[in-house]
Backbone as ProteinMPNN parsed JSONL, in Angstrom:
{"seq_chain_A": "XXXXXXXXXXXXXXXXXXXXXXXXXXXXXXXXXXXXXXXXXXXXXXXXXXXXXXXXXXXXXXXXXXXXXXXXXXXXXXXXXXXXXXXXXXXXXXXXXXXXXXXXXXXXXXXXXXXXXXXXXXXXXXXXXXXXXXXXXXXXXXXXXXXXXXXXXXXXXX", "coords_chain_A": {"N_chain_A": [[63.712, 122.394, 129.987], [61.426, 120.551, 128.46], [58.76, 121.381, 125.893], [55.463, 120.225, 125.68], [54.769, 120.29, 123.078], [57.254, 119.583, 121.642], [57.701, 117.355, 123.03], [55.506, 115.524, 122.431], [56.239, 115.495, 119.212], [58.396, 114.722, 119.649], [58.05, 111.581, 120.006], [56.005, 111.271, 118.287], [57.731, 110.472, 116.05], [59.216, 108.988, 117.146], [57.197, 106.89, 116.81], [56.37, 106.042, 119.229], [54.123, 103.504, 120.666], [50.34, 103.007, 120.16], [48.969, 105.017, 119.551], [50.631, 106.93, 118.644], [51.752, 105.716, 116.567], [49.561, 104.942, 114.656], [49.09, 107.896, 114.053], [51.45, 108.763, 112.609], [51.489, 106.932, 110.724], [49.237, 108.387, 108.914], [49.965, 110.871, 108.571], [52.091, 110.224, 107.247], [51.058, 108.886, 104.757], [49.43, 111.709, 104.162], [51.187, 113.066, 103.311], [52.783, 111.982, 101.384], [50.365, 111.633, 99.26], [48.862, 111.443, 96.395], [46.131, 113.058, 94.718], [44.522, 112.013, 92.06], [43.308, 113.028, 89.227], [39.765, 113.435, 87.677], [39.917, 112.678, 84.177], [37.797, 114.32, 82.805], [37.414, 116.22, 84.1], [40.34, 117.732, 83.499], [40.225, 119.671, 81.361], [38.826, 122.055, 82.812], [40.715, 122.075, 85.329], [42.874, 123.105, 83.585], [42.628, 125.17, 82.409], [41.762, 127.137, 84.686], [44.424, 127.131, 85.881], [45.736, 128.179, 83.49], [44.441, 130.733, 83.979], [44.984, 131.94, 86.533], [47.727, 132.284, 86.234], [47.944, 133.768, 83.818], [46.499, 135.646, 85.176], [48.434, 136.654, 87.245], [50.707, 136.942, 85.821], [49.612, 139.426, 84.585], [49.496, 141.398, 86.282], [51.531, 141.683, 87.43], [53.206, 143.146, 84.905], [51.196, 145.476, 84.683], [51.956, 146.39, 87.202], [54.75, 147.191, 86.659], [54.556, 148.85, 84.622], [53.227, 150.9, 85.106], [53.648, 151.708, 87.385], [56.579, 150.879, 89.212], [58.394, 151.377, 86.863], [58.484, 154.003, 85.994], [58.788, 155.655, 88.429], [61.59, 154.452, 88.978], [62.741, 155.895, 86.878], [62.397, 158.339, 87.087], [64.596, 158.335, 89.226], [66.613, 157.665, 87.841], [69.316, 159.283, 85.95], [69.045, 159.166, 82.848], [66.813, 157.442, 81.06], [66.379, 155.369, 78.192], [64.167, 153.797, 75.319], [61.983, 151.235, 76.208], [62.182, 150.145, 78.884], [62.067, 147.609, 81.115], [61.213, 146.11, 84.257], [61.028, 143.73, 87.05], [60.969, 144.141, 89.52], [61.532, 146.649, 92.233], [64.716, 147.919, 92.249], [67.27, 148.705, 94.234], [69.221, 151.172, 95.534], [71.715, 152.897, 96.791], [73.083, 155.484, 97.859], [74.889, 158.321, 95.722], [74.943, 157.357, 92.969], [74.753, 158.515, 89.431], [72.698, 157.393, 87.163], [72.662, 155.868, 84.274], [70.501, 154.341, 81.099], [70.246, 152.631, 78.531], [68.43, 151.965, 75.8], [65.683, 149.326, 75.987], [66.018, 147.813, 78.264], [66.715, 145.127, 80.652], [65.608, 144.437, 83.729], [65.402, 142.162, 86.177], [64.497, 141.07, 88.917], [66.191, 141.106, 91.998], [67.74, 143.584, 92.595], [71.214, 145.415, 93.255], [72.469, 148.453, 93.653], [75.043, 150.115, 94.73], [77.233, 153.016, 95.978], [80.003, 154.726, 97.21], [81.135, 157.476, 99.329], [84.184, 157.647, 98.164], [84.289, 158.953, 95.589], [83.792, 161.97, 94.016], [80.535, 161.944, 91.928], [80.102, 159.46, 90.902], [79.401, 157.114, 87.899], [76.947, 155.038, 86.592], [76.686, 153.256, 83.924], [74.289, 151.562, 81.612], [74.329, 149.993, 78.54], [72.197, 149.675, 75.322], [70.014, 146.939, 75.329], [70.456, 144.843, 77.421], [70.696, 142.74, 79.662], [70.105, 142.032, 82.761], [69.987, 140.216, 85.798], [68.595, 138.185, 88.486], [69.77, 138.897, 92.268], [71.666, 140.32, 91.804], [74.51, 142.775, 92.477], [75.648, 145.781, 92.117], [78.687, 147.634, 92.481], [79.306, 150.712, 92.55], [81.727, 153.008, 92.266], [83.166, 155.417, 91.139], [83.131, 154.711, 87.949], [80.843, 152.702, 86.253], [80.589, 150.957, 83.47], [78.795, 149.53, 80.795], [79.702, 146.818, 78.597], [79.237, 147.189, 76.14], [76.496, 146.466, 73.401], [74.211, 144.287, 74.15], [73.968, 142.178, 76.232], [74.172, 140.126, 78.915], [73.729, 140.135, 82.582], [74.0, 137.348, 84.948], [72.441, 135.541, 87.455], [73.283, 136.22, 90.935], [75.38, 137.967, 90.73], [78.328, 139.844, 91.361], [79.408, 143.074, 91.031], [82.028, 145.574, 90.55]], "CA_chain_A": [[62.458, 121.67, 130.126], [60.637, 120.552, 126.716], [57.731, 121.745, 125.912], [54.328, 119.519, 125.291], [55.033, 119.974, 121.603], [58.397, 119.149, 121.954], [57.458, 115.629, 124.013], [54.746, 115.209, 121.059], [56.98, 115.508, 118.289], [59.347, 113.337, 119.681], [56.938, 109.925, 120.562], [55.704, 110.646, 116.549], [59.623, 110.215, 115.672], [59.675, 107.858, 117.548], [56.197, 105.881, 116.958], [55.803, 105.494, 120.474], [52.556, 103.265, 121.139], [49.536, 102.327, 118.83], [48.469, 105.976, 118.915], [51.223, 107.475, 117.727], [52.221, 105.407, 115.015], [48.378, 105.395, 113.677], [49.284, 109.504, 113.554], [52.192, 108.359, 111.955], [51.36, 106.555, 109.234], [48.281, 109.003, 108.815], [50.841, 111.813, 108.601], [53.086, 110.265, 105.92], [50.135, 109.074, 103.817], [49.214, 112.596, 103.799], [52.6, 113.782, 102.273], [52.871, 111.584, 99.741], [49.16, 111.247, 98.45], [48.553, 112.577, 94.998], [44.875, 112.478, 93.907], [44.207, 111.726, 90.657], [41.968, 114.051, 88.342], [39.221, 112.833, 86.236], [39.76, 113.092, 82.34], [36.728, 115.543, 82.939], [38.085, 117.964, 85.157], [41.406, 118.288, 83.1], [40.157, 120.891, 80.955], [38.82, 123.423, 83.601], [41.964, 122.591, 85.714], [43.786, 123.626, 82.566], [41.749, 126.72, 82.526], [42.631, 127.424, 86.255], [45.98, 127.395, 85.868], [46.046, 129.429, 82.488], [43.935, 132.022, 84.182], [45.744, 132.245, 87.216], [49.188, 132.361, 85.496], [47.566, 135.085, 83.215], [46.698, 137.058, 85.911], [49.958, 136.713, 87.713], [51.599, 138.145, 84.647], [49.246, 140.543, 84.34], [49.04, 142.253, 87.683], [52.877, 141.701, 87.387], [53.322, 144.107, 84.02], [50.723, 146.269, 84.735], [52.753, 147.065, 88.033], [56.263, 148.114, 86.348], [54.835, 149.847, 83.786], [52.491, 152.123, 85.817], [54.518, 151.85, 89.157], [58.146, 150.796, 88.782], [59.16, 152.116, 85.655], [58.448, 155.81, 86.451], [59.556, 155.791, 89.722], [62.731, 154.495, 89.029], [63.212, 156.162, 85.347], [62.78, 159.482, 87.964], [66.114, 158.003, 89.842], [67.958, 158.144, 86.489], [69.25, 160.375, 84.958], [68.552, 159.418, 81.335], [66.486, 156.188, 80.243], [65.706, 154.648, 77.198], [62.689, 153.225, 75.374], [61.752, 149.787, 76.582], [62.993, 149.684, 80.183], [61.41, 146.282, 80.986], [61.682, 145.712, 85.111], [60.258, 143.063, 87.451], [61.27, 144.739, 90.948], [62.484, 147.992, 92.23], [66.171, 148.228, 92.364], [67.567, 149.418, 95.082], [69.729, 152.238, 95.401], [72.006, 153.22, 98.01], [74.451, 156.534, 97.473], [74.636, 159.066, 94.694], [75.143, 156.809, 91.505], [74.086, 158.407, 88.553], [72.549, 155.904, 86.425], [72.354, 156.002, 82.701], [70.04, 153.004, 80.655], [69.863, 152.542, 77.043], [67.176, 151.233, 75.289], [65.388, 147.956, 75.777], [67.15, 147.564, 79.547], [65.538, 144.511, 81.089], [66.073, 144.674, 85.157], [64.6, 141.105, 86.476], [64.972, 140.483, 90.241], [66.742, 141.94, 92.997], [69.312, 144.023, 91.967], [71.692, 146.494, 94.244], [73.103, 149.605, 93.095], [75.799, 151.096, 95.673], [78.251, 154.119, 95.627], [80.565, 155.312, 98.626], [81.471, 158.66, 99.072], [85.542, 158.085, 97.936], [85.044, 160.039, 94.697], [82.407, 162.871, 93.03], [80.083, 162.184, 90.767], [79.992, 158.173, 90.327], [78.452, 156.977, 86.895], [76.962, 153.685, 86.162], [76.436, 153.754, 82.504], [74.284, 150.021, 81.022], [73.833, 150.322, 77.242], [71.571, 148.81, 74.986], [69.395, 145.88, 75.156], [71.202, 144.69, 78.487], [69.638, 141.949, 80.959], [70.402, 141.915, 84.215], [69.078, 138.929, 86.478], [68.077, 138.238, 90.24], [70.316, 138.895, 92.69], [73.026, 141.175, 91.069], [74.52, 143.816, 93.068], [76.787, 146.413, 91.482], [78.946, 148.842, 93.368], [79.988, 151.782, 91.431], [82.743, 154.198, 93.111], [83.686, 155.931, 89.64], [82.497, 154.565, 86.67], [81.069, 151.055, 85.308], [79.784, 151.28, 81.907], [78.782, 148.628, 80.264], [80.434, 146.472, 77.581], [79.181, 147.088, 74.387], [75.28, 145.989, 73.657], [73.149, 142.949, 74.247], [75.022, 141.199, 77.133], [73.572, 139.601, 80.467], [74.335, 139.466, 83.745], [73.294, 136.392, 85.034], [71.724, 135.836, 88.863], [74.473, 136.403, 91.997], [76.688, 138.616, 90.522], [78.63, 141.342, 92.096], [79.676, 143.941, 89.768], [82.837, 146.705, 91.358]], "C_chain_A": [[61.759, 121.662, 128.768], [59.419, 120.64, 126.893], [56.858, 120.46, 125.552], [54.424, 119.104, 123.999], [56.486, 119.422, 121.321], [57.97, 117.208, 122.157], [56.252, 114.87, 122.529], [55.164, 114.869, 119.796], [58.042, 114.35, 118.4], [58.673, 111.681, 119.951], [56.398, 110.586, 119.106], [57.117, 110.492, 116.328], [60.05, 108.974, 115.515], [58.636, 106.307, 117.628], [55.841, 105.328, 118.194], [54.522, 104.779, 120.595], [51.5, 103.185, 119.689], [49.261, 103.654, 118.403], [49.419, 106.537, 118.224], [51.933, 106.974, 116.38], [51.143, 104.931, 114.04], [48.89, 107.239, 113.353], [50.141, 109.847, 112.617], [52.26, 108.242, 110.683], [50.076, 106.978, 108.375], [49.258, 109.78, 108.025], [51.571, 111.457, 106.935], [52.069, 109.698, 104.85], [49.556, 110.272, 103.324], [49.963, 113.227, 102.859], [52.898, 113.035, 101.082], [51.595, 111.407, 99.038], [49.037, 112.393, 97.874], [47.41, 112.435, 94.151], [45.191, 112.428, 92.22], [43.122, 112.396, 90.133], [41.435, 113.358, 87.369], [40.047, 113.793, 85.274], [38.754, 114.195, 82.627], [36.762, 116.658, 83.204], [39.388, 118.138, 84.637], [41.118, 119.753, 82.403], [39.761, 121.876, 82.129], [40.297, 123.039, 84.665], [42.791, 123.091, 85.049], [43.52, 125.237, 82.737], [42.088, 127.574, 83.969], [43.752, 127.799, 86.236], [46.403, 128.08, 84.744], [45.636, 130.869, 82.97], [44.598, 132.586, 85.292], [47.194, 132.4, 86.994], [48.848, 134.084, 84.373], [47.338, 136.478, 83.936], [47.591, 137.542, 86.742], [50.43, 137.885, 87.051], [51.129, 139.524, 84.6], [49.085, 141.543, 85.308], [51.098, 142.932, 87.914], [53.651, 142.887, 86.632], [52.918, 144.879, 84.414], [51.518, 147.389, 86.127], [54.017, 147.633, 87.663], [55.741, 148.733, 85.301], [53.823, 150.988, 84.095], [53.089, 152.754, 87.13], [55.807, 151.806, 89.2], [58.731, 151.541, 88.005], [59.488, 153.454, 85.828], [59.358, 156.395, 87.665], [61.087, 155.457, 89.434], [63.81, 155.123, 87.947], [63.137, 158.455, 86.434], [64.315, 159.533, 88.948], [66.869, 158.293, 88.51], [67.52, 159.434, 85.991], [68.991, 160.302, 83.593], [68.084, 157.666, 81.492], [66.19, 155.85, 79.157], [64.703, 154.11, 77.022], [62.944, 151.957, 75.999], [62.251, 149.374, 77.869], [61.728, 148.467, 80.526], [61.929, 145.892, 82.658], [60.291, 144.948, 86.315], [60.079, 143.444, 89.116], [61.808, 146.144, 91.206], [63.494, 147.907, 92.44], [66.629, 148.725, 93.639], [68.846, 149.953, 95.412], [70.252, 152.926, 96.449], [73.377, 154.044, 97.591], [74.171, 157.317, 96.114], [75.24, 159.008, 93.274], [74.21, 157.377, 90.406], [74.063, 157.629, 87.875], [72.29, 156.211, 85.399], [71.605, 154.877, 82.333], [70.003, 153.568, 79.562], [68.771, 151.886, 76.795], [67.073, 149.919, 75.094], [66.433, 147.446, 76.959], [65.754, 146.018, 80.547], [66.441, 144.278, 82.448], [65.552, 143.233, 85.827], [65.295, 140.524, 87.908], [65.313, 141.31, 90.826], [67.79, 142.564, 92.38], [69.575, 145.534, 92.821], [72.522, 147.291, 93.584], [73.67, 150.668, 94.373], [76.516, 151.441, 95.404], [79.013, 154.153, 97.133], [80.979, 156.572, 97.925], [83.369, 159.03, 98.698], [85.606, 158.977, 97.155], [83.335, 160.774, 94.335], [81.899, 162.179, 92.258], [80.246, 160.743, 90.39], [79.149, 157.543, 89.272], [77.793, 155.397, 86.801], [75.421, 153.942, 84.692], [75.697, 152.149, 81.968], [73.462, 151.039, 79.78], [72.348, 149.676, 76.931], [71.165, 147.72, 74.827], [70.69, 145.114, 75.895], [70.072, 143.926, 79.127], [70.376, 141.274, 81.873], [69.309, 141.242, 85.118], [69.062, 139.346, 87.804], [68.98, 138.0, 90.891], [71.636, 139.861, 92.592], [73.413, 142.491, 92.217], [75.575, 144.819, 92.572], [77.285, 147.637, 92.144], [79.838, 149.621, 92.389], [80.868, 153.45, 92.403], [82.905, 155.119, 92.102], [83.045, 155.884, 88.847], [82.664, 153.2, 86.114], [79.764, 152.02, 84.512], [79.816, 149.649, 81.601], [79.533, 147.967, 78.893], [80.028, 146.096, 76.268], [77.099, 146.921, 73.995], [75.294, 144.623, 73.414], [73.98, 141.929, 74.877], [74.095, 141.129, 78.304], [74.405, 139.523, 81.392], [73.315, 138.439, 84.3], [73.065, 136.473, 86.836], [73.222, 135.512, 89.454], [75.518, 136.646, 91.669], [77.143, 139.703, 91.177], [79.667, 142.064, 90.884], [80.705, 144.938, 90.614], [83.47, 147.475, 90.446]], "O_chain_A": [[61.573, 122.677, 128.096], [58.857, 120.121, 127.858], [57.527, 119.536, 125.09], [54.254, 117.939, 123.641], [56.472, 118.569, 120.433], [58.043, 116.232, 121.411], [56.435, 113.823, 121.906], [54.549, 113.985, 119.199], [58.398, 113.458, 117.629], [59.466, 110.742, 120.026], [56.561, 109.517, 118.517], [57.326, 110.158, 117.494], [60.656, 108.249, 114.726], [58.903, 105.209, 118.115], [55.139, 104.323, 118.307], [53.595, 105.587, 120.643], [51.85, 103.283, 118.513], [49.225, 103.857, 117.19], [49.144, 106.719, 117.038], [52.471, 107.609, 115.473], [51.426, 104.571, 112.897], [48.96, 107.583, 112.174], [49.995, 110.815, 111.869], [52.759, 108.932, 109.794], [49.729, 106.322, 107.393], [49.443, 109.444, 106.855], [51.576, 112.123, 105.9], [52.348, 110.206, 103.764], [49.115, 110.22, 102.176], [49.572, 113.801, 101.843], [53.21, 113.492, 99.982], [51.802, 110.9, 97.936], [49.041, 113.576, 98.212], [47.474, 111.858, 93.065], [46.109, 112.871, 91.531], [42.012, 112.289, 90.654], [42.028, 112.789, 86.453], [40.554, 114.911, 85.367], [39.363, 115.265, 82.634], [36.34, 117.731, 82.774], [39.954, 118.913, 85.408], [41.655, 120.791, 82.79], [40.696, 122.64, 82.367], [41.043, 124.017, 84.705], [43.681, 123.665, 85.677], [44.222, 126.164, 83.14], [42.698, 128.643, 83.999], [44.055, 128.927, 86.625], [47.481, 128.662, 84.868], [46.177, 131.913, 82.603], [44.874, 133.779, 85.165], [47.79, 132.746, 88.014], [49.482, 135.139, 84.35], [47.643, 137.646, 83.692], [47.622, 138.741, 87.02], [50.556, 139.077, 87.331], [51.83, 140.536, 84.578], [48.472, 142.569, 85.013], [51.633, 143.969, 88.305], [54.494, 143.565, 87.219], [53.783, 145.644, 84.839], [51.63, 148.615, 86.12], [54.417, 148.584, 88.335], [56.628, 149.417, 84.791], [53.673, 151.922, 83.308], [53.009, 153.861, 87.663], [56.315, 152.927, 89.235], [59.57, 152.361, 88.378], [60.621, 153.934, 85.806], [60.249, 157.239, 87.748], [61.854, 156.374, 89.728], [65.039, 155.042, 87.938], [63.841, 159.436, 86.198], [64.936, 160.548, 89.266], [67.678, 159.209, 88.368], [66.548, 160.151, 85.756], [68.692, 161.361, 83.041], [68.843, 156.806, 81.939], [65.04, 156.286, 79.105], [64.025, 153.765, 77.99], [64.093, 151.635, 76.301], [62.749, 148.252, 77.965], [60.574, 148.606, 80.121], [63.035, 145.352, 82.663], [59.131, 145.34, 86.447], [59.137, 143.038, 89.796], [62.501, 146.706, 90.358], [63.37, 147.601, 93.626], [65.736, 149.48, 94.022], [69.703, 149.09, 95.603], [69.474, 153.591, 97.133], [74.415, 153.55, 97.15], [73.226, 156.931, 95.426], [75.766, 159.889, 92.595], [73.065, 156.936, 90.307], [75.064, 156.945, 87.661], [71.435, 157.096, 85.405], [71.814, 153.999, 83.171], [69.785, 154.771, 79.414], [68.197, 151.232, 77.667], [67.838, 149.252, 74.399], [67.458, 146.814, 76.704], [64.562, 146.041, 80.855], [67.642, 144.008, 82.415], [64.574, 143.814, 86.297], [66.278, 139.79, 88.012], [64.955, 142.441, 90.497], [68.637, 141.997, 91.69], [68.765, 146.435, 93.038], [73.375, 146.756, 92.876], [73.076, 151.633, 94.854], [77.12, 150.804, 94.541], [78.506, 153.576, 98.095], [81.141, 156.83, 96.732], [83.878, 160.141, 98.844], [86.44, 159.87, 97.304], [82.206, 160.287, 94.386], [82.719, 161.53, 91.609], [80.643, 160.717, 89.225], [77.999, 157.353, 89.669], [78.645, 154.553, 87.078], [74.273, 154.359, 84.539], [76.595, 151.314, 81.87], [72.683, 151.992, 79.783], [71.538, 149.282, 77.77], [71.892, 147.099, 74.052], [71.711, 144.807, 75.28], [68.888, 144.26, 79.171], [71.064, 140.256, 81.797], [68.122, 141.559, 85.197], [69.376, 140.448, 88.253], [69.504, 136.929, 90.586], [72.474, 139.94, 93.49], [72.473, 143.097, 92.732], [76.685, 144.327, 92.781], [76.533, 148.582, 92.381], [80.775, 149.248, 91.683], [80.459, 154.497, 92.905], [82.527, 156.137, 92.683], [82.234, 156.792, 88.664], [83.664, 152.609, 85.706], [78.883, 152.869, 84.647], [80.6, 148.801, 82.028], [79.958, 148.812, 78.105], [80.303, 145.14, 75.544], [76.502, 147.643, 74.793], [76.065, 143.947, 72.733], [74.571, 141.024, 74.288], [73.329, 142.051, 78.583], [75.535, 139.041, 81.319], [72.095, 138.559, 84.189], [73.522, 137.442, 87.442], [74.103, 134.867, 88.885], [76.539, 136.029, 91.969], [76.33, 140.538, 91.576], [80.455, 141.531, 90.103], [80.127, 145.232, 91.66], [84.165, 148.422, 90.813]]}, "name": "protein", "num_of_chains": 1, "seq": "XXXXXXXXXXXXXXXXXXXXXXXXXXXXXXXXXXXXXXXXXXXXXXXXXXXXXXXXXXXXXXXXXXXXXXXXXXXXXXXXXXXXXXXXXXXXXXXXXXXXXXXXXXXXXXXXXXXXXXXXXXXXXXXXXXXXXXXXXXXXXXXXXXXXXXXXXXXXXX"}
């Protein structure tokens, strides 16, 4: 049995009748209409959108390097200067983690171990950037390859 909204949805679809295809063509004038800004009001919309972009960023930083950083530089075992991260990591099994200096972490990123062997390392050198989505499973030992290399978003790392 369809619901009210259901029966509604379908008669706009379908323009049933004068009312619904005034709701209609109400509806899709809504979705495509794009006012137009005075010349006048460009500068403070400019201003708007610099200040709100500024404070984005800034609420953004101020959170990994008072909140994030620590917290997860307490998960490793050794970090470097400049760890640079936009999310917490997340961490599942008993991977020790090494970072070198100038490690930039940006996005989701998964860090899993299983219990096949002792003591699993995951070693990233210097000036390393790792994107959104990455997930790296470390049984043993991944080290990284050398410095200043990226992983780029939806990688899986084994």
């Amino acid at each position: 049995m369809p619901s009210a909204l259901d029966v509604f949805a379908l008669h706009l679809k379908r323009a049933d009748g004068d009312f619904y295809r005034k709701v209609r063509s109400v509806y899709q004038w809504c979705s495509l209409a794009n006012p137009s800004v005075p010349q006048v009001l460009r500068p403070i919309g400019r201003f708007i959108f610099d200040l709100r972009t500024i404070l984005i960023m800034g609420w953004k930083r101020s959170k990994s390097f008072f909140y994030l950083c620590p917290i997860f530089s307490c998960r490793c075992e050794s970090v470097g200067r400049g760890l640079q991260m936009m999310a917490m990591p997340t961490v599942c099994g008993h991977t020790r983690i090494i970072l070198g200096d100038e490690v930039q972490l940006w996005g989701n990123l998964g860090i899993s171990s299983g219990r096949f062997y002792d003591d699993p390392l995951l070693k990233i050198g210097s000036r390393v950037g790792i994107g959104h989505q990455v997930s790296i499973s470390c049984n043993r030992e991944v080290c990284d390859r050398g410095r200043r290399w990226d992983i780029g978003r939806l990688h899986d790392l084994r």
